[in-house]
C-alpha positions in Angstrom: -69.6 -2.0 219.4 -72.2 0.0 221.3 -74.5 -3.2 221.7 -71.1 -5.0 223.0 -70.3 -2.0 225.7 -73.6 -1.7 226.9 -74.0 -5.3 227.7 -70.7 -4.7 229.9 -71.7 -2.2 231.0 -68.9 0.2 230.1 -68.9 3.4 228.7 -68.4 3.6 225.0 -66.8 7.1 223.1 -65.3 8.0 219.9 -62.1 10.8 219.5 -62.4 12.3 216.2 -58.8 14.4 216.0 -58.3 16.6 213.4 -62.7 17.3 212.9 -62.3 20.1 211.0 -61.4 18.3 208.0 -64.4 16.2 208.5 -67.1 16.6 206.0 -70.6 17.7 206.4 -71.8 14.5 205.8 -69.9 13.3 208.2 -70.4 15.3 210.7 -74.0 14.7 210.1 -73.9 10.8 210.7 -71.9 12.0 214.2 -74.6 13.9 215.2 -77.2 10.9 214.6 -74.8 8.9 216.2 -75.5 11.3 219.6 -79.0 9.8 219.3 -78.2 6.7 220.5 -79.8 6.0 223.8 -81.7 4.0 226.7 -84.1 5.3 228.4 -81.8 6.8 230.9 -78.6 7.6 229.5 -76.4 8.1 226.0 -74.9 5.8 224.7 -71.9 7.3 222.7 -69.5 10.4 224.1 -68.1 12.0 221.0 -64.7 14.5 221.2 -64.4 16.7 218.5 -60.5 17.7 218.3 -59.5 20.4 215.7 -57.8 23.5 214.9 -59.5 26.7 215.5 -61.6 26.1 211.7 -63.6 23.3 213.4 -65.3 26.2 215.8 -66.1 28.5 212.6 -66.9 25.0 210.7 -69.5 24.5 213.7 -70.9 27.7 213.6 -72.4 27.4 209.9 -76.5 26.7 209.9 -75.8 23.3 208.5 -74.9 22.1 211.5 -76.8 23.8 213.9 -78.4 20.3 215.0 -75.1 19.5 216.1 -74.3 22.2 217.9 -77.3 21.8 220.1 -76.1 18.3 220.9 -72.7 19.8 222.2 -72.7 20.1 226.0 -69.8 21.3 226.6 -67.5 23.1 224.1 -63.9 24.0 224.7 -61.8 26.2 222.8 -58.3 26.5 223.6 -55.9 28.0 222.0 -52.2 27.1 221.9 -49.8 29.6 220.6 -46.8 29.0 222.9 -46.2 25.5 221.2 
């Protein structure tokens, strides 16, 4: 799939909903997924959807190599629904 996208030249990204009931493991083969790249850009954007256990999930030191790969990291709570 990446090799495919990159030959078109289109950007390539995966929408994990529902992360926090992803697994370490898991989450570990994302975050080698983020090391994908050409010389002068990623190859893979990654969003991480869950409810508010995904940030405390993230926040463990198992997966503070994933954390570093996060650029940018919204939280956003929805109680009115």
């Amino acid at each position: 799939m990446v090799d495919r996208a990159l030959s078109c030249r289109r950007d390539s990204g995966i929408d994990c909903g529902r992360s926090a009931r992803l697994s370490f493991d898991l989450l570990e083969e994302i975050r080698l997924l983020l090391n994908l790249e050409t010389a002068s850009e990623k190859l893979l954007q990654i969003v991480l959807v869950g409810q508010p256990e995904l940030e405390e999930k993230l926040k463990r030191p198992e997966l503070r190599q994933l954390r570093l790969r996060i650029t940018r990291g919204r939280y956003v709570r929805l109680d009115c629904l």
